[in-house]
PDB file as gemmi writes it, atoms N, CA and C in Angstrom:
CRYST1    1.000    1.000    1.000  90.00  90.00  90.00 P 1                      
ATOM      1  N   UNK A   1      40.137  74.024 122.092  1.00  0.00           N  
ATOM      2  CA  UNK A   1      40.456  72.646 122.440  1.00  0.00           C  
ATOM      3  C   UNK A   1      41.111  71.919 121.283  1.00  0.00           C  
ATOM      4  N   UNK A   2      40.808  72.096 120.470  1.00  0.00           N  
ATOM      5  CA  UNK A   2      40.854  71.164 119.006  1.00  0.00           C  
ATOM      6  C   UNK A   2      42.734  71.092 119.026  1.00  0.00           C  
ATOM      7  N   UNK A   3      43.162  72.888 119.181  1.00  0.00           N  
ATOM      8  CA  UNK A   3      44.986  72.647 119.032  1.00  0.00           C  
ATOM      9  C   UNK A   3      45.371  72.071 120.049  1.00  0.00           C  
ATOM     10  N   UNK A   4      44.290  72.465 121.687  1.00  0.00           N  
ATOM     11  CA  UNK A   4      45.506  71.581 122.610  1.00  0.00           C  
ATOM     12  C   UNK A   4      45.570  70.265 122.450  1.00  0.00           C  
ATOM     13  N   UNK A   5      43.979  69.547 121.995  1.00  0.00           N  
ATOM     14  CA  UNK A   5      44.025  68.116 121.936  1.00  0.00           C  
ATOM     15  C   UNK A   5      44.971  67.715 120.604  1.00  0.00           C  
ATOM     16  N   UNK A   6      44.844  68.284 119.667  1.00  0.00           N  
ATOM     17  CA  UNK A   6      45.809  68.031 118.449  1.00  0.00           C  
ATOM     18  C   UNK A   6      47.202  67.835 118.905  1.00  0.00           C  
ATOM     19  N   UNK A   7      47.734  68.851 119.454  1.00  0.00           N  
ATOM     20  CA  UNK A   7      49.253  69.168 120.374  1.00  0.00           C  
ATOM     21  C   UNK A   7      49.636  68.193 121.025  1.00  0.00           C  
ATOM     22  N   UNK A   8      48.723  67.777 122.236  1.00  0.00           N  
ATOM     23  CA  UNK A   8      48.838  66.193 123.114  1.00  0.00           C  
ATOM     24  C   UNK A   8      48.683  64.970 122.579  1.00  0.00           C  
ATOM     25  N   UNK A   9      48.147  64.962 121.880  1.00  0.00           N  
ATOM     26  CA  UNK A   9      47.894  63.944 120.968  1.00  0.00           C  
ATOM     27  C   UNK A   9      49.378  63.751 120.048  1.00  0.00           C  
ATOM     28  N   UNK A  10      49.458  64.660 119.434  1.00  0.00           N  
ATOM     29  CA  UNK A  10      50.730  64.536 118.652  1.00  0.00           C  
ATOM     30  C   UNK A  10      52.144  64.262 119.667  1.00  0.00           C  
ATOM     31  N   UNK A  11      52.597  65.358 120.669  1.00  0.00           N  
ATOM     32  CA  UNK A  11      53.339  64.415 121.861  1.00  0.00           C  
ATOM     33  C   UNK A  11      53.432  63.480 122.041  1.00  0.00           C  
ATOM     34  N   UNK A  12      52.096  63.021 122.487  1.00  0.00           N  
ATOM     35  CA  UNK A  12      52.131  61.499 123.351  1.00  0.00           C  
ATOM     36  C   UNK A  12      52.570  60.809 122.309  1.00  0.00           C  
ATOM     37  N   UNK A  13      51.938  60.535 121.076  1.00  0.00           N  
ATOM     38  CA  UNK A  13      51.867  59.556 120.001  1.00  0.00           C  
ATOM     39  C   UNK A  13      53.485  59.829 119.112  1.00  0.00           C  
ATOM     40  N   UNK A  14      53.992  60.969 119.069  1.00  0.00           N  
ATOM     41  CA  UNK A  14      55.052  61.269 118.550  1.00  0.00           C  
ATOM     42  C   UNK A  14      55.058  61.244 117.109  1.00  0.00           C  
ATOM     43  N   UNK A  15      53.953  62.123 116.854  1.00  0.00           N  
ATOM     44  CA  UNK A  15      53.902  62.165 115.350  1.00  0.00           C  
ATOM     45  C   UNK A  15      53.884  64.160 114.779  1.00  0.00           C  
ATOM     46  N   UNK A  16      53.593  64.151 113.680  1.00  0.00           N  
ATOM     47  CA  UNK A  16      53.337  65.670 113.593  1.00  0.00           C  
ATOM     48  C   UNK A  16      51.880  65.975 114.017  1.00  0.00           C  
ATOM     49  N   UNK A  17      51.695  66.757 114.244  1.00  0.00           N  
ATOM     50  CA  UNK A  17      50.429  67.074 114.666  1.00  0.00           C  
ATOM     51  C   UNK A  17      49.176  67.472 113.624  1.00  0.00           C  
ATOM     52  N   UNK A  18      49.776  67.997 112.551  1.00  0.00           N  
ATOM     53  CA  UNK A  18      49.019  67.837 111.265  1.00  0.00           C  
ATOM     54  C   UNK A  18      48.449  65.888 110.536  1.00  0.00           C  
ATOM     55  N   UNK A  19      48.620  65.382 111.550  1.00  0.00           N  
ATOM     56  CA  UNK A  19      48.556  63.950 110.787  1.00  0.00           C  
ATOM     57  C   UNK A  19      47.674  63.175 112.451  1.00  0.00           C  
ATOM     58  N   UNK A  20      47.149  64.366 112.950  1.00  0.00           N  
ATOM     59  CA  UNK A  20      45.754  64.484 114.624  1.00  0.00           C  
ATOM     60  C   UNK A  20      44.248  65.165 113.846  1.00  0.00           C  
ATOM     61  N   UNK A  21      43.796  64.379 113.179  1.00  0.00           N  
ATOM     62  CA  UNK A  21      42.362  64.639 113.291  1.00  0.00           C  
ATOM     63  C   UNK A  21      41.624  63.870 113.522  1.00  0.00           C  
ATOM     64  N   UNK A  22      40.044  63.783 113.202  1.00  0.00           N  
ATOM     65  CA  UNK A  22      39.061  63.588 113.762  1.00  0.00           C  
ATOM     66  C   UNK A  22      38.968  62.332 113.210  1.00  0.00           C  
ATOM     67  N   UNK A  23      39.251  61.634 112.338  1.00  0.00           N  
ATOM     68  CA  UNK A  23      39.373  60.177 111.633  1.00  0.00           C  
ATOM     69  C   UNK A  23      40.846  59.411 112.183  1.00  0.00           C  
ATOM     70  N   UNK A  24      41.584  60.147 112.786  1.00  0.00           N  
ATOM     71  CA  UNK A  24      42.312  59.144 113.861  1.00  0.00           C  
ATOM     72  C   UNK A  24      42.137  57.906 114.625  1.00  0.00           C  
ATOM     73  N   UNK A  25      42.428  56.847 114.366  1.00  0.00           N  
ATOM     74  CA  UNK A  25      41.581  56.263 115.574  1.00  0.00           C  
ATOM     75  C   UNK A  25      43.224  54.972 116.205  1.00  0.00           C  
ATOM     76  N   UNK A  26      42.320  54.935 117.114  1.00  0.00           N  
ATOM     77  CA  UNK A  26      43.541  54.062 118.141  1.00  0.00           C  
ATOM     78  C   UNK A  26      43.908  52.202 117.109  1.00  0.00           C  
ATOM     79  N   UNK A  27      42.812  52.042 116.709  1.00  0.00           N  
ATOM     80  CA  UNK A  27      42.873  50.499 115.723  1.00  0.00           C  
ATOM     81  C   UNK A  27      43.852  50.599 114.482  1.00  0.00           C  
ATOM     82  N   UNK A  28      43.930  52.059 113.743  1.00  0.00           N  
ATOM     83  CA  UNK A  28      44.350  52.292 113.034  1.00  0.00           C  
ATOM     84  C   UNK A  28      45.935  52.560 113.141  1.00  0.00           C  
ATOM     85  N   UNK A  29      46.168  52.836 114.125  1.00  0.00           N  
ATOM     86  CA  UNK A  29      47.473  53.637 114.784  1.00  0.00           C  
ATOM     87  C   UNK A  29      48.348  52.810 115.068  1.00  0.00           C  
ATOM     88  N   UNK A  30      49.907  52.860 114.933  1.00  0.00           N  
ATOM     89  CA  UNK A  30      50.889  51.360 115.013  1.00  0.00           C  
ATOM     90  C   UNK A  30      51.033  52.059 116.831  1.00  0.00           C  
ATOM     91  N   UNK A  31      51.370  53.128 116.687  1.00  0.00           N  
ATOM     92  CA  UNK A  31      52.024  53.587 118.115  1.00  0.00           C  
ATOM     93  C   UNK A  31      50.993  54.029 119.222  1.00  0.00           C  
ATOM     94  N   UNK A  32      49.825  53.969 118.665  1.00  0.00           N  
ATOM     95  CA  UNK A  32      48.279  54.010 119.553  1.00  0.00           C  
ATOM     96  C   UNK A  32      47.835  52.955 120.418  1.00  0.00           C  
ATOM     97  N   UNK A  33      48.765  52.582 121.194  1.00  0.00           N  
ATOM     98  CA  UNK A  33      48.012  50.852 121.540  1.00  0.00           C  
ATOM     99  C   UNK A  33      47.543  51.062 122.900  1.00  0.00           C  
ATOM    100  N   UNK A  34      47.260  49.881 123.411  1.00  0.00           N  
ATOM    101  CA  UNK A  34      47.130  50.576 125.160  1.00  0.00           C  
ATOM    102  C   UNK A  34      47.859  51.003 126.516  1.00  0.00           C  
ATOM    103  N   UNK A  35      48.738  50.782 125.946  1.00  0.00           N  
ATOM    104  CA  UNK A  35      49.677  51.777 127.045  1.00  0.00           C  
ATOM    105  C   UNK A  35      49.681  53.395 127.139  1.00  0.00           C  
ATOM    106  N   UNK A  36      49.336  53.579 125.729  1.00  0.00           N  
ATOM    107  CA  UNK A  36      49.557  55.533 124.870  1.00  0.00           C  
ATOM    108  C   UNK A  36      48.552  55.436 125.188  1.00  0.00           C  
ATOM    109  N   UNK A  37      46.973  54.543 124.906  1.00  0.00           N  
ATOM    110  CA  UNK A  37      45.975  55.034 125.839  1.00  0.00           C  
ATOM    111  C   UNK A  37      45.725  55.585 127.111  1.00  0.00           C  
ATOM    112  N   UNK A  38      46.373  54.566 127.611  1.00  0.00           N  
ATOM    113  CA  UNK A  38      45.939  55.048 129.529  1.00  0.00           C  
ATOM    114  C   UNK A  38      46.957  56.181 129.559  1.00  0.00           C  
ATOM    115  N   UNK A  39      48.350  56.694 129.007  1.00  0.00           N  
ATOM    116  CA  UNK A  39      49.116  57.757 128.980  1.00  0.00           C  
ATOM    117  C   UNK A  39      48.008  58.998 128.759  1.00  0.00           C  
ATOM    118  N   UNK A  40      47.411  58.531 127.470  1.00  0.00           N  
ATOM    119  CA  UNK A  40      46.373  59.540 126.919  1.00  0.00           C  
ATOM    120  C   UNK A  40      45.460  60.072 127.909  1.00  0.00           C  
ATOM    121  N   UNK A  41      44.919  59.099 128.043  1.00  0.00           N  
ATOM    122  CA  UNK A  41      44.004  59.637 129.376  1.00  0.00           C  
ATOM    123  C   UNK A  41      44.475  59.841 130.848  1.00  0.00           C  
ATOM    124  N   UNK A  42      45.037  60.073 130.978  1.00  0.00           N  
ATOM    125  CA  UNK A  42      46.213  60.627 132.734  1.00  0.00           C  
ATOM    126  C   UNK A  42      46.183  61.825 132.072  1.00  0.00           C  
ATOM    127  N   UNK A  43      46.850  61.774 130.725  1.00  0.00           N  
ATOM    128  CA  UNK A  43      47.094  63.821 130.270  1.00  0.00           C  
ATOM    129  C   UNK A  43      45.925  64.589 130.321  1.00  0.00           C  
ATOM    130  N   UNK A  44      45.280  63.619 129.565  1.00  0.00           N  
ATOM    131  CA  UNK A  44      44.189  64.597 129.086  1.00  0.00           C  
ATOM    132  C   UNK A  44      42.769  65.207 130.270  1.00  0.00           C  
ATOM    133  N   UNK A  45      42.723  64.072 131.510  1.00  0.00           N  
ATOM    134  CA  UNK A  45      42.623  64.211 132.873  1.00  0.00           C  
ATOM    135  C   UNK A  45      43.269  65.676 133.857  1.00  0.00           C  
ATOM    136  N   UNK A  46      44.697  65.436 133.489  1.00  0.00           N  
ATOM    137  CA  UNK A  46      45.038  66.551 134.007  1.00  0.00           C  
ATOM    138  C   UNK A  46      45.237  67.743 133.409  1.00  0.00           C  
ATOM    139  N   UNK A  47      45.378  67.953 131.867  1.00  0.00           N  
ATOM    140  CA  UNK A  47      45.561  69.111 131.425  1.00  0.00           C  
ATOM    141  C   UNK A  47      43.964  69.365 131.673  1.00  0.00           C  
ATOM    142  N   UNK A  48      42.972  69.175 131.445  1.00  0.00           N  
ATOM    143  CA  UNK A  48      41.476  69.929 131.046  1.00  0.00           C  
ATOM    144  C   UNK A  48      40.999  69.642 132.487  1.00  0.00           C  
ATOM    145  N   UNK A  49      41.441  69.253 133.509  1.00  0.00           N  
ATOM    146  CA  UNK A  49      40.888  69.041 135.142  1.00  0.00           C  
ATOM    147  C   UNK A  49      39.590  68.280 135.095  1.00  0.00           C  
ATOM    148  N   UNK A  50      39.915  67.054 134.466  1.00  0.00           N  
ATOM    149  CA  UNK A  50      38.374  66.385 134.394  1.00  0.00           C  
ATOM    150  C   UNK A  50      38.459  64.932 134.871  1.00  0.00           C  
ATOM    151  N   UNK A  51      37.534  64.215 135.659  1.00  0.00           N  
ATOM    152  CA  UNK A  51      37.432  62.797 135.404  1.00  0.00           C  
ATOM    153  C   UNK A  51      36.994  61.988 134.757  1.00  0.00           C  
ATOM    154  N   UNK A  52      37.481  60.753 133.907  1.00  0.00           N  
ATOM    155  CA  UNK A  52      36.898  60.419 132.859  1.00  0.00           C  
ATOM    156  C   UNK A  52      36.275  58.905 133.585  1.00  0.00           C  
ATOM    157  N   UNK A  53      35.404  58.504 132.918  1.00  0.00           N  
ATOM    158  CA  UNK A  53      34.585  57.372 134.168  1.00  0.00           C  
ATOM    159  C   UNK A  53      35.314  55.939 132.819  1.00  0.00           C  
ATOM    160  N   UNK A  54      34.537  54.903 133.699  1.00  0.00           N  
ATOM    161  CA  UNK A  54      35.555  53.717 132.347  1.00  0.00           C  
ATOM    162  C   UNK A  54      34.919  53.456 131.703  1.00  0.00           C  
ATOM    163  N   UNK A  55      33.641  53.923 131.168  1.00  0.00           N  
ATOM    164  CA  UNK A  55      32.408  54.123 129.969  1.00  0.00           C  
ATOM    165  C   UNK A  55      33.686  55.024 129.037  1.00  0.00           C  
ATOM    166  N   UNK A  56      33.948  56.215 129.496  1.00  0.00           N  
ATOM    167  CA  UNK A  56      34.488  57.137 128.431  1.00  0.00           C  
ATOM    168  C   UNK A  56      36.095  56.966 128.182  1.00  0.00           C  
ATOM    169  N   UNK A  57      36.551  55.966 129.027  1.00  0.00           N  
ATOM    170  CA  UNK A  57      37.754  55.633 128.434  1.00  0.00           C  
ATOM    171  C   UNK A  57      37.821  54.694 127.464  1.00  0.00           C  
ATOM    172  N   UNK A  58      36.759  53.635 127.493  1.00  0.00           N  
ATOM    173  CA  UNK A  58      36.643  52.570 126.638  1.00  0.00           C  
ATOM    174  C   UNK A  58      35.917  53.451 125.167  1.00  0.00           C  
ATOM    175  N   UNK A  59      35.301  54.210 125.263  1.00  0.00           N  
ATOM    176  CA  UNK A  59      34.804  54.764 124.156  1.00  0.00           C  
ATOM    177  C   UNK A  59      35.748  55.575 123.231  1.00  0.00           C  
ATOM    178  N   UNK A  60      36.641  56.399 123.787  1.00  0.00           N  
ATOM    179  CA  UNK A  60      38.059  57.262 123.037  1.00  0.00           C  
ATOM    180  C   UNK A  60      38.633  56.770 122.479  1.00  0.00           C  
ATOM    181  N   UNK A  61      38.553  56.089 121.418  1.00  0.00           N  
ATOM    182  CA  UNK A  61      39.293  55.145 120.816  1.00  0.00           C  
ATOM    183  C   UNK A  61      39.312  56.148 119.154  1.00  0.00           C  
ATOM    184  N   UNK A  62      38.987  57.017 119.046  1.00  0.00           N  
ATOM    185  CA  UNK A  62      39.384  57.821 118.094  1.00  0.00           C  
ATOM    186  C   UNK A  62      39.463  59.135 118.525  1.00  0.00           C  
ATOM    187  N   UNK A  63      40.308  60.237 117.892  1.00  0.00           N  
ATOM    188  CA  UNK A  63      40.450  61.485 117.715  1.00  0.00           C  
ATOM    189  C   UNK A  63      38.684  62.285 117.807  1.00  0.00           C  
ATOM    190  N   UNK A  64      37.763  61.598 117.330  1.00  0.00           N  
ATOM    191  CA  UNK A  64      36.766  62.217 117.013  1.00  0.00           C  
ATOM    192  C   UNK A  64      35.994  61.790 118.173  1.00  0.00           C  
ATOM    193  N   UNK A  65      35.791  60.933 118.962  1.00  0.00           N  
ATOM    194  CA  UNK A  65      35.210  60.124 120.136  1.00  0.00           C  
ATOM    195  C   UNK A  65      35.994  61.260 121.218  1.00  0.00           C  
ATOM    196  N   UNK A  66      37.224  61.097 121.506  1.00  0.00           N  
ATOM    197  CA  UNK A  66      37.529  62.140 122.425  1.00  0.00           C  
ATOM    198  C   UNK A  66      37.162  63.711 122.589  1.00  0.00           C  
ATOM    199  N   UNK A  67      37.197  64.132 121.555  1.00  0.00           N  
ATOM    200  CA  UNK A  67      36.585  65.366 121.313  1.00  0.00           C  
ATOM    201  C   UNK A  67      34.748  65.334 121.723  1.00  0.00           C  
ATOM    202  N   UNK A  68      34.276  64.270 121.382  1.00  0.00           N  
ATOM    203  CA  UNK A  68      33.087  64.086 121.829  1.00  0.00           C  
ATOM    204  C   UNK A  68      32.516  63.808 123.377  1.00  0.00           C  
ATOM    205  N   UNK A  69      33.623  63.150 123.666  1.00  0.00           N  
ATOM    206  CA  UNK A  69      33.570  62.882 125.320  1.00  0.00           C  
ATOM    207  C   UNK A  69      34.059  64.226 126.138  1.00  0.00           C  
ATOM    208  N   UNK A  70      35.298  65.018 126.012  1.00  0.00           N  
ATOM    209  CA  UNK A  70      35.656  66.134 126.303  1.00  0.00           C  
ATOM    210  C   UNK A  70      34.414  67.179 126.038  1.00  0.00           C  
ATOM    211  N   UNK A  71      33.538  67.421 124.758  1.00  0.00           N  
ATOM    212  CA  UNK A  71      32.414  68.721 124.851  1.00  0.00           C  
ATOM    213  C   UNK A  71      31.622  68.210 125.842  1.00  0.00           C  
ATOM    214  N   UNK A  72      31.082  66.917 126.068  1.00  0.00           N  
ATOM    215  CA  UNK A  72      30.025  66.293 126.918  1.00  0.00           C  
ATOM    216  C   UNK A  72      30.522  66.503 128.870  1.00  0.00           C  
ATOM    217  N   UNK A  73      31.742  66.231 128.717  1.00  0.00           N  
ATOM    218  CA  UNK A  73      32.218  67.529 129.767  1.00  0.00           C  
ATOM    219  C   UNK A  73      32.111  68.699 129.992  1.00  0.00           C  
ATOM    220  N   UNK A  74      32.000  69.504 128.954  1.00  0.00           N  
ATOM    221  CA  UNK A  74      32.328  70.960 129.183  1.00  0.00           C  
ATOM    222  C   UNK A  74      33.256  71.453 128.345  1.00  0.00           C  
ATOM    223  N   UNK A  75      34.199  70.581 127.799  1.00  0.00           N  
ATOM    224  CA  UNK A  75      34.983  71.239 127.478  1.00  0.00           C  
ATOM    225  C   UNK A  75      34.682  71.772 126.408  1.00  0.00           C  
ATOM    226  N   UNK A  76      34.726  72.727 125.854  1.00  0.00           N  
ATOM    227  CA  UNK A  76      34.233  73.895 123.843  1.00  0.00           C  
ATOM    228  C   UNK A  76      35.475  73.764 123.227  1.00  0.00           C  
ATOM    229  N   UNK A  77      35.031  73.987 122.208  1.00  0.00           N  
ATOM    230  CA  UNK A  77      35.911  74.161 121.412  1.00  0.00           C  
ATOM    231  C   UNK A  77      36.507  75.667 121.285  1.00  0.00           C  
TER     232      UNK A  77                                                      
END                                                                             
């Protein structure tokens, strides 16, 4: 999980993907705002086949929060 979320993350946001870790966060980010959010979450919905409820969309607000909400799914690393 860690490269695909790194990978999508870097896409959506349009950055390198070496500059997607776990201290990322959406407050911090110029091009992270809420539009790349709800983008974020439509992808990340359909690439990993999951529904995210609006508890866990409001919570993803970092690289490290998503990864946390995604294992609490199912998804492994």
């Amino acid at each position: 999980m860690n490269d695909k979320l790194n990978t999508l993350m870097a896409d959506l946001l349009r950055m390198d993907s070496s500059q997607v870790n776990d201290e990322l966060t959406m407050a911090e980010s110029d091009v992270w705002d809420s539009l790349k959010h709800m983008e974020l979450i439509v992808t990340l919905e359909d690439e990993f086949d999951l529904e995210l409820s609006p508890e866990d969309i409001i919570n993803m607000m970092s690289v490290k929060a998503i990864r946390e909400v995604l294992e609490r799914k199912g998804i492994k690393n």
